[in-house]
mmCIF file of the N, C-alpha and C atoms, coordinates in Angstrom:
data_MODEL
# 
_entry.id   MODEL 
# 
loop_
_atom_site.group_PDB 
_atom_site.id 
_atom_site.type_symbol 
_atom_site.label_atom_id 
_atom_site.label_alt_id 
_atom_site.label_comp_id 
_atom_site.label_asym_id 
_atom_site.label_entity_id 
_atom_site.label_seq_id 
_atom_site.pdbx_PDB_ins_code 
_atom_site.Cartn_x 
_atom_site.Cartn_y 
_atom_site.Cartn_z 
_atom_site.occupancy 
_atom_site.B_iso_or_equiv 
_atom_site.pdbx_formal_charge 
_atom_site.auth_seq_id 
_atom_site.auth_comp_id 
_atom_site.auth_asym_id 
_atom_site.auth_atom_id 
_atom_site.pdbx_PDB_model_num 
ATOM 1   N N  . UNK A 1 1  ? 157.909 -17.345 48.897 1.00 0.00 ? 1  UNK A N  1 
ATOM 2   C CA . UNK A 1 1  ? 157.138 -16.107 48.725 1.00 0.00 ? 1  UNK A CA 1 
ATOM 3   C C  . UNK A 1 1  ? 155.721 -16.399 48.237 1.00 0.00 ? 1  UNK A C  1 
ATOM 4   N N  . UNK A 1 2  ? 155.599 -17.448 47.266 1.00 0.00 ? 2  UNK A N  1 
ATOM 5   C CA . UNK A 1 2  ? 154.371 -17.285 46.734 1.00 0.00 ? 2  UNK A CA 1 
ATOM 6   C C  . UNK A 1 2  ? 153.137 -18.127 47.937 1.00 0.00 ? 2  UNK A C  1 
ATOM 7   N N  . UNK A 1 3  ? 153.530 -19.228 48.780 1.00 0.00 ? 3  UNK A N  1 
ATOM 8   C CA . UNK A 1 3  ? 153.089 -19.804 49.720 1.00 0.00 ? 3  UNK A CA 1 
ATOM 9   C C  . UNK A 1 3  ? 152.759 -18.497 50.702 1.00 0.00 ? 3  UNK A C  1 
ATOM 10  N N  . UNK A 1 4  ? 153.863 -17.566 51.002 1.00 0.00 ? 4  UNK A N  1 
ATOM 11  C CA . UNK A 1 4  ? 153.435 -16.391 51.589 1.00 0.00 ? 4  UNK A CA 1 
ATOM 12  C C  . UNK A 1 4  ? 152.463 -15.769 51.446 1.00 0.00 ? 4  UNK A C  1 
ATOM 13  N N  . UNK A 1 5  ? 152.366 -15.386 50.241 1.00 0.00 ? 5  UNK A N  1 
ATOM 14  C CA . UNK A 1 5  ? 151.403 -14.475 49.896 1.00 0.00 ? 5  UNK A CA 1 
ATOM 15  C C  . UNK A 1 5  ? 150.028 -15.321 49.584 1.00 0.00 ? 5  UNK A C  1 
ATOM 16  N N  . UNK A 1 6  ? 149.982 -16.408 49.156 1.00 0.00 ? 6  UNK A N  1 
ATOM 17  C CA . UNK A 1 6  ? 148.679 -17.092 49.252 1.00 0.00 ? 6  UNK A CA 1 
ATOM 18  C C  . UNK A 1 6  ? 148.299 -17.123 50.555 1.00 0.00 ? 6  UNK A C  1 
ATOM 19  N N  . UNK A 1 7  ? 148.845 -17.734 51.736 1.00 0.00 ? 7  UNK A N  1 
ATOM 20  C CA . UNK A 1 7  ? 148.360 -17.544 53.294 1.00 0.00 ? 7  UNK A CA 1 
ATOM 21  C C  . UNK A 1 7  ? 147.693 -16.391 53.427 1.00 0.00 ? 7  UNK A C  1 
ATOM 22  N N  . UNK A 1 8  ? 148.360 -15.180 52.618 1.00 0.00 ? 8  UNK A N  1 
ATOM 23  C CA . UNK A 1 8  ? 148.211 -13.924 53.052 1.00 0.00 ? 8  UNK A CA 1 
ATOM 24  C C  . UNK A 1 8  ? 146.714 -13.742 52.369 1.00 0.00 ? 8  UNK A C  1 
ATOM 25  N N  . UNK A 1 9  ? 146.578 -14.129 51.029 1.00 0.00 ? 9  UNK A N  1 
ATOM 26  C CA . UNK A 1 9  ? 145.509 -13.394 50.878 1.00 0.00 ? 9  UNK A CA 1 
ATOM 27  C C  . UNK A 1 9  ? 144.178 -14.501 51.568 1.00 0.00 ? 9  UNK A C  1 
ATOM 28  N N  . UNK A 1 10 ? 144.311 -15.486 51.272 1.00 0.00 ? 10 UNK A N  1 
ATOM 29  C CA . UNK A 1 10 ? 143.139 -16.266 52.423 1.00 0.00 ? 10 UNK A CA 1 
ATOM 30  C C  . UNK A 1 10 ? 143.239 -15.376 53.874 1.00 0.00 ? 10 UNK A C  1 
ATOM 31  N N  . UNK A 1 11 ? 143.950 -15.067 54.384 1.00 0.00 ? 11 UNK A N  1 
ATOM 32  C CA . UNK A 1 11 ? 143.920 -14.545 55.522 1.00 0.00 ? 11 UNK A CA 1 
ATOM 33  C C  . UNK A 1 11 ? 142.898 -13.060 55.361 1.00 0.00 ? 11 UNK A C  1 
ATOM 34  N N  . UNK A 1 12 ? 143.451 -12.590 54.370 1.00 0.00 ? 12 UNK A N  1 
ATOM 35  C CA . UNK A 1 12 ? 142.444 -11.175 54.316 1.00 0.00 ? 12 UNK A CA 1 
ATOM 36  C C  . UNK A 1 12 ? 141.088 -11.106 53.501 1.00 0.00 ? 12 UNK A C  1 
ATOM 37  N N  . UNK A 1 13 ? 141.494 -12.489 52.879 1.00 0.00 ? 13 UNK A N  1 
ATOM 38  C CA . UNK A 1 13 ? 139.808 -13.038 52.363 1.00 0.00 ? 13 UNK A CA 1 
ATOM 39  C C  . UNK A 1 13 ? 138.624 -12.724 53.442 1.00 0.00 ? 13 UNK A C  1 
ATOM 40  N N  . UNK A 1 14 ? 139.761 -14.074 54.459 1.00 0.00 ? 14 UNK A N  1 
ATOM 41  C CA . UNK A 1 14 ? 138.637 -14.476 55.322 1.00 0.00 ? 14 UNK A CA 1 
ATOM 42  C C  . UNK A 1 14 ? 138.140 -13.394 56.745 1.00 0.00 ? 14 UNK A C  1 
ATOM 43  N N  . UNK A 1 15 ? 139.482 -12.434 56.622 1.00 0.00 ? 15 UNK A N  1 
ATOM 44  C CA . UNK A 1 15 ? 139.211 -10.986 57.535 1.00 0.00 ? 15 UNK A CA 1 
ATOM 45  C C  . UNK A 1 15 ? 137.780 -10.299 56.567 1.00 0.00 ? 15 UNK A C  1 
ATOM 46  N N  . UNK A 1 16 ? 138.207 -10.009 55.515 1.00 0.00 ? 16 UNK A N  1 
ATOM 47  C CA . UNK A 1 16 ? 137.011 -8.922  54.743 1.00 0.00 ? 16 UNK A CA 1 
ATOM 48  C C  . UNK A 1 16 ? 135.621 -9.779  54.847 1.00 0.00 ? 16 UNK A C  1 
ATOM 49  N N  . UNK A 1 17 ? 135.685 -11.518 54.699 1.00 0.00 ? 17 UNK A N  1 
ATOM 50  C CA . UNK A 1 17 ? 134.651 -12.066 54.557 1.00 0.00 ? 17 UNK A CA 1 
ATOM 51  C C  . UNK A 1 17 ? 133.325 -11.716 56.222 1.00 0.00 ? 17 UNK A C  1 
ATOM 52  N N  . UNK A 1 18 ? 134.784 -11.921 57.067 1.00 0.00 ? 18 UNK A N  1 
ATOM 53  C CA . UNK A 1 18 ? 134.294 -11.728 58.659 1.00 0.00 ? 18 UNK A CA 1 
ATOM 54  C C  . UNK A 1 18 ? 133.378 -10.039 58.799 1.00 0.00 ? 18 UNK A C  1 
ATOM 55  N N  . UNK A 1 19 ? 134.190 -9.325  58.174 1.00 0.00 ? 19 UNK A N  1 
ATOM 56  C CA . UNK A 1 19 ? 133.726 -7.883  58.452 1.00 0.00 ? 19 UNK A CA 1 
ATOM 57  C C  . UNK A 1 19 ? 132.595 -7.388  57.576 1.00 0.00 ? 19 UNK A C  1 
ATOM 58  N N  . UNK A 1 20 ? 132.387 -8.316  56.255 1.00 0.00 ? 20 UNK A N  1 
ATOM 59  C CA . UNK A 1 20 ? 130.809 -8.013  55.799 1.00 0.00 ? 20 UNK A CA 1 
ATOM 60  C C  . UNK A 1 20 ? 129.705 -9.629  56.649 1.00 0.00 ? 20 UNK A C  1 
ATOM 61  N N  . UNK A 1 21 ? 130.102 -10.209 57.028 1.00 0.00 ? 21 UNK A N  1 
ATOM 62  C CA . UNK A 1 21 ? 129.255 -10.987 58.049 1.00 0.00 ? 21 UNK A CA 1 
ATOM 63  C C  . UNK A 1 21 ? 128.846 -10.054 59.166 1.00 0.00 ? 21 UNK A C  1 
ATOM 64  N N  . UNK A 1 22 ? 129.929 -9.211  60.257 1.00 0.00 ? 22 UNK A N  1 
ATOM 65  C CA . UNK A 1 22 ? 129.257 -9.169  61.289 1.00 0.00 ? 22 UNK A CA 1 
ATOM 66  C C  . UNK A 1 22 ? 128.703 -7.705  60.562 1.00 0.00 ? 22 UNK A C  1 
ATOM 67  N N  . UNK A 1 23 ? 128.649 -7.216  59.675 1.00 0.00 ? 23 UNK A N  1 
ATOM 68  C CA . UNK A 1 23 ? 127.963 -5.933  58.961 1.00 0.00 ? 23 UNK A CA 1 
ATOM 69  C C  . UNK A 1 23 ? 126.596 -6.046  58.710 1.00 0.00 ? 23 UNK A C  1 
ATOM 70  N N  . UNK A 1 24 ? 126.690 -7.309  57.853 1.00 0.00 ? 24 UNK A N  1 
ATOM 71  C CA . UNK A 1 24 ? 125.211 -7.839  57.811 1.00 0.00 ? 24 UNK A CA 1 
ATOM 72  C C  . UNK A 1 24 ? 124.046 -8.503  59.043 1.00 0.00 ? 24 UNK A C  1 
ATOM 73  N N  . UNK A 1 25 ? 124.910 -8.929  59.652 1.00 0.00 ? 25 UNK A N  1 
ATOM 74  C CA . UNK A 1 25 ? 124.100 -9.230  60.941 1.00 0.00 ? 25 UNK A CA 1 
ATOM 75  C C  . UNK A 1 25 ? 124.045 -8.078  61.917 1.00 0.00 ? 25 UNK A C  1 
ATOM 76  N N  . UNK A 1 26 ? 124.580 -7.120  61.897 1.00 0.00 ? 26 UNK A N  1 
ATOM 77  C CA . UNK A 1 26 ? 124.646 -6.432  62.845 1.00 0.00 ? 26 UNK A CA 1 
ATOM 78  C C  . UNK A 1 26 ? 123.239 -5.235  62.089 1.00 0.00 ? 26 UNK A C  1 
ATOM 79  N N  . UNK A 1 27 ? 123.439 -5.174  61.152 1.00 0.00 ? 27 UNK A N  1 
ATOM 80  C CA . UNK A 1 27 ? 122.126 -4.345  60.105 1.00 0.00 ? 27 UNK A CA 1 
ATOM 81  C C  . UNK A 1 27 ? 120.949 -5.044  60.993 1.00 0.00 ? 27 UNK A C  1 
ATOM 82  N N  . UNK A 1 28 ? 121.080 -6.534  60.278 1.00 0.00 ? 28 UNK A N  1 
ATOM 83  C CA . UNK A 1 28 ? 119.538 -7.336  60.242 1.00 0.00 ? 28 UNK A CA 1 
ATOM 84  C C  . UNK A 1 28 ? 118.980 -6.769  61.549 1.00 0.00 ? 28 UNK A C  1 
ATOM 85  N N  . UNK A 1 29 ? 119.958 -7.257  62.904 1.00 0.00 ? 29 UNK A N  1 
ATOM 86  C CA . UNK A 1 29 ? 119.753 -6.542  64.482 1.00 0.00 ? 29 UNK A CA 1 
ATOM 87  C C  . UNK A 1 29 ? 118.759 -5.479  64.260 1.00 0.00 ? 29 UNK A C  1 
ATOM 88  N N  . UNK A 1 30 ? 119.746 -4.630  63.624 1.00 0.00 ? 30 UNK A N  1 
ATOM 89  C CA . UNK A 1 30 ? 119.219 -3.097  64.058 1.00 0.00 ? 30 UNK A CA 1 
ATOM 90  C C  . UNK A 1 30 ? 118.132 -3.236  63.153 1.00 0.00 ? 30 UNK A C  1 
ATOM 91  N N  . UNK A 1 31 ? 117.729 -3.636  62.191 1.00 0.00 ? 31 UNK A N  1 
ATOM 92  C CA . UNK A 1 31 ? 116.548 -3.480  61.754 1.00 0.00 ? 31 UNK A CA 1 
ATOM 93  C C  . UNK A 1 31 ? 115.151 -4.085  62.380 1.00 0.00 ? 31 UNK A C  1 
ATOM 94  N N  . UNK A 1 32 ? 115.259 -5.137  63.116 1.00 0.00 ? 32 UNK A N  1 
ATOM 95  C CA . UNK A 1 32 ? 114.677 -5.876  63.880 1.00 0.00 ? 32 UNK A CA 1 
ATOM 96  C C  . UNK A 1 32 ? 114.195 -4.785  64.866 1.00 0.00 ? 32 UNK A C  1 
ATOM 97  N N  . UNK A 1 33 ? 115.204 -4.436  65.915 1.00 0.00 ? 33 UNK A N  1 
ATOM 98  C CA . UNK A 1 33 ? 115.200 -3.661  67.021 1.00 0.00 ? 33 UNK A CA 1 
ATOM 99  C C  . UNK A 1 33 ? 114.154 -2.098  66.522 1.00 0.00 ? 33 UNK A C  1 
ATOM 100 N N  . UNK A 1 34 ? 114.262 -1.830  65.026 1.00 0.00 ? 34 UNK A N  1 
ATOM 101 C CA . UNK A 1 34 ? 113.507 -0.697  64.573 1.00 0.00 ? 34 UNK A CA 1 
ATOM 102 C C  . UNK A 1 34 ? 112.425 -0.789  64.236 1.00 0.00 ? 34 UNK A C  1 
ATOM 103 N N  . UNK A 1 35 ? 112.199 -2.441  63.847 1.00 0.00 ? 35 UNK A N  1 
ATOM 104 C CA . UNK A 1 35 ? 110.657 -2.527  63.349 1.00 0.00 ? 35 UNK A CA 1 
ATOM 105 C C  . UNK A 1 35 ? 109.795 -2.660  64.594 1.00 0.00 ? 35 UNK A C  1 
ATOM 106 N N  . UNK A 1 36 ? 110.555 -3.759  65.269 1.00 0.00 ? 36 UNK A N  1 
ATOM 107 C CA . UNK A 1 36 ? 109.873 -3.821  66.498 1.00 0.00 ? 36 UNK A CA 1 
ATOM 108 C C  . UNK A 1 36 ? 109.100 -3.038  67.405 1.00 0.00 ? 36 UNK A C  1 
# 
């Protein structure tokens, strides 16, 4: 169980880590595309 749940939370670490990455890049984009 506890091997479980460690997989588990690296796993949703690295999901939440992914979803403020493409958040932030996807901003920078649009800010680019607005200044421009």
């Amino acid at each position: 169980m506890l091997e479980a749940a460690n997989v588990w939370n690296i796993v949703t670490g690295a999901c939440r880590i992914g979803i403020l990455g493409v958040r932030t890049n996807s901003s920078v984009e649009i800010n680019a595309l607005y200044n421009s």
